[in-house]
TIZA-533845 format. One line per 3 residues: number of its first residue (from 1); their letters; for each residue x, y, z of C-alpha. Coordinates in Angstrom, 3 decimals. Example, Ala and Ser with C-alpha at 12.3 -4.5 7.8 and 13.67 -1.06 7.14 Angstrom:
BEGIN
1	AS	12.300 -4.500 7.800 | 13.670 -1.060 7.140 $
END
This chain:
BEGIN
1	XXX	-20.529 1.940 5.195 | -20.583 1.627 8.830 | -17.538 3.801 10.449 $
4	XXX	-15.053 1.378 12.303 | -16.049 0.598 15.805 | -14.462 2.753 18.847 $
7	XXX	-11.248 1.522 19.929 | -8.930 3.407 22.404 | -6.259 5.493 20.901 $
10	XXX	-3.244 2.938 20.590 | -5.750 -0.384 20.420 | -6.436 -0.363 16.754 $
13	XXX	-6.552 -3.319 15.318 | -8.169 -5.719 11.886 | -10.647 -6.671 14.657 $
16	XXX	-11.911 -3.372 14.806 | -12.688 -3.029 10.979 | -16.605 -2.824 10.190 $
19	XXX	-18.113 -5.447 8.378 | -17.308 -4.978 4.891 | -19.629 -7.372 3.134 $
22	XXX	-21.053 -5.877 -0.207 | -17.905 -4.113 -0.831 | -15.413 -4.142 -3.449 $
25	XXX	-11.771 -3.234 -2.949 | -8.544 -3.546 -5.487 | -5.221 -4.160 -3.790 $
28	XXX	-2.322 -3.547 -6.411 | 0.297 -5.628 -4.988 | -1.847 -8.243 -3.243 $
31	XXX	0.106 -11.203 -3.646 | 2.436 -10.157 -1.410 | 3.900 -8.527 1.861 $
34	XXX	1.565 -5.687 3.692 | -0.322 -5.983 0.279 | -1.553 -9.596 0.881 $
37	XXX	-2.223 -9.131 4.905 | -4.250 -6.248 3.399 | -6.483 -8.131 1.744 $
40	XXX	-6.169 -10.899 4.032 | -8.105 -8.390 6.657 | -10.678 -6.627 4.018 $
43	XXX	-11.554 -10.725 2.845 | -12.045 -11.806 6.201 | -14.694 -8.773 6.768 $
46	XXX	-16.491 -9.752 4.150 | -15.289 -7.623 1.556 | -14.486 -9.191 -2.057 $
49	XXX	-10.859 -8.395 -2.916 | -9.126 -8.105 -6.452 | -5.728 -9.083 -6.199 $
52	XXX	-3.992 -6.662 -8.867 | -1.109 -8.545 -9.467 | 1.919 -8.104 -12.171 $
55	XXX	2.439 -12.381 -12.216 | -1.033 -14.201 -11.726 | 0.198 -17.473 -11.293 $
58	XXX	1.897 -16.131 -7.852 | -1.410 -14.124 -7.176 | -3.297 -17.209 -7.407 $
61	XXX	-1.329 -19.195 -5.161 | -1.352 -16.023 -2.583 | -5.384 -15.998 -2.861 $
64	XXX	-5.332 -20.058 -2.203 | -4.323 -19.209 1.385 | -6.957 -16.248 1.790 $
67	XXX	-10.131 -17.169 3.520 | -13.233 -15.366 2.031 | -14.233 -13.728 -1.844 $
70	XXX	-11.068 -13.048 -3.979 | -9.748 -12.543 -7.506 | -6.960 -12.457 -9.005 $
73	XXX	-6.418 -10.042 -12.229 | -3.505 -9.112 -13.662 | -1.552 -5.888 -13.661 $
76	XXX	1.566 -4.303 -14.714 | 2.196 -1.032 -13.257 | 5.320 -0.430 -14.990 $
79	XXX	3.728 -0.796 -18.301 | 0.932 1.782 -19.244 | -0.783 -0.529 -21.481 $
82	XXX	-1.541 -2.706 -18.980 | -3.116 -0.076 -16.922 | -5.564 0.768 -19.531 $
85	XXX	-6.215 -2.889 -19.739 | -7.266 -3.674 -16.421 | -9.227 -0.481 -16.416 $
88	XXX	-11.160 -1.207 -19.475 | -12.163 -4.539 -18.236 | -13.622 -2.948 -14.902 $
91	XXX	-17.307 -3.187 -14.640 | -19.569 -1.486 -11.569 | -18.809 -0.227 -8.493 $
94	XXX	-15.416 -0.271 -6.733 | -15.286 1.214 -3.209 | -11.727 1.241 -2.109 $
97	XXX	-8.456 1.455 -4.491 | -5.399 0.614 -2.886 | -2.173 1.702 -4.200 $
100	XXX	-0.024 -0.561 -2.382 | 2.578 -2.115 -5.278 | 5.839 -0.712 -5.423 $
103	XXX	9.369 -1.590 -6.136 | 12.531 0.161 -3.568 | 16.120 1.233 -3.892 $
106	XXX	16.285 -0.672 -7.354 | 18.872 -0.346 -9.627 | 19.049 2.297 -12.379 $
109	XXX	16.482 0.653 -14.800 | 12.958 2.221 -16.689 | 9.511 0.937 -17.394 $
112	XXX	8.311 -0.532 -20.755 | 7.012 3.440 -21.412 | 10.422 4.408 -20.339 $
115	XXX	10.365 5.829 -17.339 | 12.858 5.604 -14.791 | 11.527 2.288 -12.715 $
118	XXX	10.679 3.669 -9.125 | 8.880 6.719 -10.530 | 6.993 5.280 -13.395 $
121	XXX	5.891 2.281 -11.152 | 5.116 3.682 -7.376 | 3.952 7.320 -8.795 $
124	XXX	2.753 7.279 -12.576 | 1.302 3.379 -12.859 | -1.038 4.499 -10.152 $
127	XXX	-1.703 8.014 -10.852 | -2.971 6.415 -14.664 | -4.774 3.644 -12.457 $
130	XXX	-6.272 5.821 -10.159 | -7.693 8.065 -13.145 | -8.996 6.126 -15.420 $
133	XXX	-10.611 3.481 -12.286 | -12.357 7.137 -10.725 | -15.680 6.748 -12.465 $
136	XXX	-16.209 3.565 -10.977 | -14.717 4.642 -7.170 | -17.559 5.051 -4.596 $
139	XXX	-15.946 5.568 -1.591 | -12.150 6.387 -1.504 | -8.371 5.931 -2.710 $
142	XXX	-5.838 4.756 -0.388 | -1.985 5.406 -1.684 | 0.840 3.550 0.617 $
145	XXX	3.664 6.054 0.819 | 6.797 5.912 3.159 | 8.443 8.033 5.314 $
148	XXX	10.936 8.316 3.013 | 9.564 10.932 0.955 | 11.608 12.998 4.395 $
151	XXX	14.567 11.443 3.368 | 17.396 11.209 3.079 | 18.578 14.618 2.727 $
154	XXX	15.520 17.022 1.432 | 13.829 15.309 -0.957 | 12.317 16.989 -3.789 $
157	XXX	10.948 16.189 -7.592 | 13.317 16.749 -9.726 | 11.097 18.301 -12.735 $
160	XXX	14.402 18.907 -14.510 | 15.369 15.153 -14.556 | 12.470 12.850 -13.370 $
163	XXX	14.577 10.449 -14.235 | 17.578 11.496 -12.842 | 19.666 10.462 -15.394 $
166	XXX	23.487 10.841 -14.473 | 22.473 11.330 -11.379 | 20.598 8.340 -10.281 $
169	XXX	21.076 7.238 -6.483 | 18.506 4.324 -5.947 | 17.466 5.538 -2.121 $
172	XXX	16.884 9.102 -4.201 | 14.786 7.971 -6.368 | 12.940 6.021 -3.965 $
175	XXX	12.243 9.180 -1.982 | 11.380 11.306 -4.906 | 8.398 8.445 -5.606 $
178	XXX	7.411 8.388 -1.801 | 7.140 12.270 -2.037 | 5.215 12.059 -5.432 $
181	XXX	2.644 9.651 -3.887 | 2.064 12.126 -1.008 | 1.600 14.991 -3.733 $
184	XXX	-0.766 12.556 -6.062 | -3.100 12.525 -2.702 | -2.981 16.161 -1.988 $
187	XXX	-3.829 17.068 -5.304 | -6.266 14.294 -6.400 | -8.417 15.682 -2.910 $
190	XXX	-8.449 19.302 -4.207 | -9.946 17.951 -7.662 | -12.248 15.303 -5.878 $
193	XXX	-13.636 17.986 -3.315 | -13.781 21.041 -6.363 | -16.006 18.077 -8.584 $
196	XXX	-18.476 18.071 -5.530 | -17.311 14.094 -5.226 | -17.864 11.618 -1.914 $
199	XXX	-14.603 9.968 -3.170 | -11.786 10.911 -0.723 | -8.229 10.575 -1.319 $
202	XXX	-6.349 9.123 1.904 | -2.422 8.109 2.197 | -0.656 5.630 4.734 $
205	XXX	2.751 4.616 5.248 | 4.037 0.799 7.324 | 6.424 2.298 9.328 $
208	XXX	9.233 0.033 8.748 | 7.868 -3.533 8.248 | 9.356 -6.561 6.717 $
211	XXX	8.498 -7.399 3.174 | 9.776 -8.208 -0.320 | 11.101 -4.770 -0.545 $
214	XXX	14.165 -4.297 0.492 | 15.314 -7.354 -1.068 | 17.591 -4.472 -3.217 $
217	XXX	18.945 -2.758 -0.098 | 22.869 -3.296 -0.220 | 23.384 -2.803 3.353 $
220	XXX	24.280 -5.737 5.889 | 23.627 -2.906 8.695 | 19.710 -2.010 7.472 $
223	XXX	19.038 -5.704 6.939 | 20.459 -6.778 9.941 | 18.755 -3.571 12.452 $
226	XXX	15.483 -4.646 10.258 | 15.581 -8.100 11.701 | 15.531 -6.675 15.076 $
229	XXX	13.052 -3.639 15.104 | 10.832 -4.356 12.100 | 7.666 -5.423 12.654 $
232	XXX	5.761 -7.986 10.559 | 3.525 -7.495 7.394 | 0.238 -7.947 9.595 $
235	XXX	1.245 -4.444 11.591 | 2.501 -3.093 8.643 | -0.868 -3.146 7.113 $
238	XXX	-2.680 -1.619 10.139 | -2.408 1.702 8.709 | -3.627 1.126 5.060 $
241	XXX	-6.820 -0.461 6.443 | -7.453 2.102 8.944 | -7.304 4.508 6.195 $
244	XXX	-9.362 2.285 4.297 | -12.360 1.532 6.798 | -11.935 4.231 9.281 $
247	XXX	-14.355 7.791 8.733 | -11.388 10.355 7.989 | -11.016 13.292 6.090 $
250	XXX	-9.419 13.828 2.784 | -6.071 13.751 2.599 | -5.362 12.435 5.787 $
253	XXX	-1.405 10.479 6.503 | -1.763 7.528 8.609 | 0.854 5.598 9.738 $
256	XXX	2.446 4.103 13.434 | 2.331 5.975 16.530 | 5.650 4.483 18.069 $
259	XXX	8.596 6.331 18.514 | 9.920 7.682 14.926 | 6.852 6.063 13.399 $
262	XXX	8.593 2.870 12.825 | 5.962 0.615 14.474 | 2.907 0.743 16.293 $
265	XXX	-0.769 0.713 15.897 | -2.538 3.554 13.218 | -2.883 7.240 13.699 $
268	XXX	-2.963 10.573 12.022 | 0.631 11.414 11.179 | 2.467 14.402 9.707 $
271	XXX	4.093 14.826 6.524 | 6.976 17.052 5.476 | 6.518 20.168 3.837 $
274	XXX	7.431 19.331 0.865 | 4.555 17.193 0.681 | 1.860 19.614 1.588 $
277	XXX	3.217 22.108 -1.247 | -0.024 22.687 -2.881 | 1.442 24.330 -5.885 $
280	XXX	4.076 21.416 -6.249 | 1.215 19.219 -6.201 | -0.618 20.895 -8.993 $
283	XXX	2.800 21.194 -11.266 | 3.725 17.499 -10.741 | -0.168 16.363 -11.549 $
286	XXX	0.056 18.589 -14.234 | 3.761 16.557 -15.570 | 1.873 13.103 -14.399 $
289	XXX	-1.013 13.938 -17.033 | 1.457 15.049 -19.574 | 3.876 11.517 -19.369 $
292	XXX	1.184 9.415 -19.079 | -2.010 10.987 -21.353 | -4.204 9.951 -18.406 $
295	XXX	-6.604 12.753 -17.277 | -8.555 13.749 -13.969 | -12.168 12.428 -15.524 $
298	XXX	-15.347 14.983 -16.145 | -16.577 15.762 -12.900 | -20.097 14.588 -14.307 $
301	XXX	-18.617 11.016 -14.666 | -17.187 10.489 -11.223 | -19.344 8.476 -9.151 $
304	XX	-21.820 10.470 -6.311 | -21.638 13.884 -7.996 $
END
């Protein structure tokens, strides 16, 4: 692929992505939000775009409004067997993998595989989707994080409770999946770079944008401070496609580079330290594989090696 032309540090922008024509990227969460101006921006560049969608009647109507190559296919992270599903029924190359569904601050609930909802669907629904898709990656996996995996308080995984059962604070759990999404990239770059792969692993956070998200948040106050400072789904998705397109390394945390990193236009940005814990990373892949039976792949199956 051709690296994304130069633009000046702050100027970023879809204009700037390279023509993607001949390219195949999967947006989990398309239908919708940062997910759908994502592949709004890859379409229009001339990649072709699967929508991976949990309803596909409401994918289909999203992809009637995008202008270029699209599909819709259906897929619910929350439920494990519809993981393997949509993996099975992949066939050739697939260049990008974007982890962008996700469900925040939702009441106490748990997947069909019963897991608690915000972990099993942010962190394990991708960590199985990322695995099992792997052989058929070519170029990289993008995961959308948050800067919540900083807060509030000091977020951490709770191996003792995943769950956090009798204990279950929705903005906590929230966190605890932003962190484990961070962690899921750290680690799945180790493994990619020990198996001699071309695949790199890449994270990105919105700063704070307005989407279907934080349709659960309780508070007036957030909502209402949202309205004001928030900026729209089309700038929220600025850093997922620059760590889509753009020539970085492995690992690398984009996200805005205004003040607090709540908007702005992409950059590199830092992560707490609990997210570059490389033996947390290891134990909580090490849980992931465990809960979900989905392994790293043979290093001889991974595409490039």
């Amino acid at each position: 692929m051709t690296s994304a032309p130069h633009a000046a540090p702050g100027e970023w922008n879809i204009t700037d992505i390279p023509d993607q024509s001949g390219r195949t990227a999967v947006v989990t969460g398309g239908n919708s939000g940062i997910g759908l101006a994502t592949v709004q921006a890859l379409a229009a560049a001339g990649s072709h775009v699967v929508l991976a969608v949990r309803d596909p009647e409401r994918g289909e109507a999203a992809a009637a409004g995008v202008h270029g190559s699209v599909e819709v296919r259906r897929l619910d992270l929350a439920d494990l067997a519809s993981v393997r599903e949509f993996a099975a029924a992949w066939r050739g190359a697939l260049d990008v993998l974007i982890n962008n569904a996700g469900v925040m601050n939702t009441p106490e609930s748990r997947t069909k595989d019963g897991f608690e909802t915000q972990f099993g669907t942010n962190h394990l629904g991708h960590f199985a989707l990322s695995n099992l898709l792997l052989p058929h990656i070519t170029d990289r996996v993008v995961t959308v994080s948050s800067e919540a995996h900083k807060k509030p308080g000091t977020p951490r995984i709770h191996f003792d409770n995943l769950g956090l059962t009798g204990e279950y604070r929705p903005r906590t759990a929230y966190s605890q999946s932003k962190l484990a999404n961070l962690l899921f990239t750290l680690e799945l770059q180790r493994r990619l770079a020990a198996a001699h792969s071309p695949v790199r692993a890449l994270a990105a956070h919105p700063g704070w944008a307005t989407t279907n998200l934080q349709r659960h948040d309780g508070s007036a106050l957030s909502r209402a401070v949202m309205r004001i400072v928030a900026q729209d789904s089309g700038a929220g998705a600025l850093p997922t496609l620059y760590a889509a397109v753009q020539d970085l390394p492995g690992a690398s945390y984009v996200g805005p580079d205004g003040r607090g990193e709540v908007r702005g236009r992409p950059t590199l940005v830092g992560r707490s330290a609990a997210a570059s814990d490389p033996a947390v990373a290891r134990r909580l892949w090490a849980v992931s594989e465990e809960l979900t039976g989905v392994t790293f792949p043979e290093p001889a199956t991974l595409t490039g090696t």
